[in-house]
C-alpha positions as CSV (number, residue, x, y, z in Angstrom):
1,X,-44.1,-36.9,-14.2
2,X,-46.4,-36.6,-11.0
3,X,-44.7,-35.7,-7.1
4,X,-44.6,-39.3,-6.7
5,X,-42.5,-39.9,-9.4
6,X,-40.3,-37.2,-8.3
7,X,-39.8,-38.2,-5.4
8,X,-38.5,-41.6,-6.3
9,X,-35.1,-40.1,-7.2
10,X,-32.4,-41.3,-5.4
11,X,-30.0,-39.0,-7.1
12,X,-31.2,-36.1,-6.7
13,X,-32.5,-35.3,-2.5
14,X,-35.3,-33.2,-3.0
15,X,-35.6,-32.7,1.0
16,X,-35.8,-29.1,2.6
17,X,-32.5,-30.0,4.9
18,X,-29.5,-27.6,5.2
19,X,-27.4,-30.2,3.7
20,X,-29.8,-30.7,0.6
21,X,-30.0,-26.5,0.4
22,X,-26.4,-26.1,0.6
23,X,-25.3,-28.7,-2.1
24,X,-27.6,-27.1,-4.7
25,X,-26.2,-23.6,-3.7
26,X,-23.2,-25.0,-4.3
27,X,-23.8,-27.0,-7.7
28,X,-25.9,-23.4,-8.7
29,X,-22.5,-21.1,-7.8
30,X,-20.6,-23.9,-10.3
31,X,-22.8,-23.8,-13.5
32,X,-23.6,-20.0,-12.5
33,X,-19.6,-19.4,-12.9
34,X,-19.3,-22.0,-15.6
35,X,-21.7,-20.2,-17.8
36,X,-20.2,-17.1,-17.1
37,X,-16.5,-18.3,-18.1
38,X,-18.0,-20.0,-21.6
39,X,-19.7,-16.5,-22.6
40,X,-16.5,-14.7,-21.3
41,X,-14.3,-16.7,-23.5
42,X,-16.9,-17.0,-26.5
43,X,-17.3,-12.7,-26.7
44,X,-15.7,-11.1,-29.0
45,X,-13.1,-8.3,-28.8
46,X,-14.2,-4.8,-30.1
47,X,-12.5,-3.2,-32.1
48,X,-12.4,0.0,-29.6
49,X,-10.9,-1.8,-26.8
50,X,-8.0,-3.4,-28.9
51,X,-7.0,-0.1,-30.3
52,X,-7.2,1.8,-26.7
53,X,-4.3,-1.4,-26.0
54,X,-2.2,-0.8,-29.0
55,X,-2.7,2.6,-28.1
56,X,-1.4,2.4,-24.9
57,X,1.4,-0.3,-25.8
58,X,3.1,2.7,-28.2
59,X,2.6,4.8,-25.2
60,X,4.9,2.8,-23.0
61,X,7.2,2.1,-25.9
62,X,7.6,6.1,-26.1
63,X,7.8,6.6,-22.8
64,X,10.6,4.1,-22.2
65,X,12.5,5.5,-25.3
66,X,12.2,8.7,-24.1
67,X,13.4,7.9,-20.7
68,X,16.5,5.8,-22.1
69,X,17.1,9.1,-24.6
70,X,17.0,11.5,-21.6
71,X,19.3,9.4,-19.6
72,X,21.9,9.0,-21.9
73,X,21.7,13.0,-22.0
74,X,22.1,13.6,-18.9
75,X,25.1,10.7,-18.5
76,X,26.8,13.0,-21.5
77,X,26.4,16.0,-19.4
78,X,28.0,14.8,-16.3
79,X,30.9,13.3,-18.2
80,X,31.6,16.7,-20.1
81,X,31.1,18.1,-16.7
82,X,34.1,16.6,-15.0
């Protein structure tokens, strides 16, 4: 395909205008994040991260035990208390 050719193309400006400049960086920020989300969603979890969540889910079941077990202590207390 020679310049000529190219420049036939009534779809696609090929001018050096702001306009023309500011469309493609705008259609390049859209496939730029589109590939991005499509490799995001296609990459596999390791292994490492999805035990360091389990991990940290039995953490905050512990935790909240804990905290209900140590309440319920302390609620005992006061009642003997009185």
């Amino acid at each position: 395909m020679t310049q000529g050719e190219r420049q036939d193309f009534k779809w696609r400006p090929n001018d050096n205008s702001s306009t023309t400049l500011a469309r493609y960086d705008q259609e390049a920020e859209h496939w730029y994040r589109a590939f991005k989300n499509a490799e995001r969603k296609n990459k596999p979890s390791s292994f490492k991260s999805d035990l360091a969540v389990i991990g940290l889910m039995f953490s905050l079941v512990f935790s909240l035990l804990t905290l209900v077990a140590l309440s319920v202590i302390q609620f005992i207390k006061w009642l003997r208390s009185e």
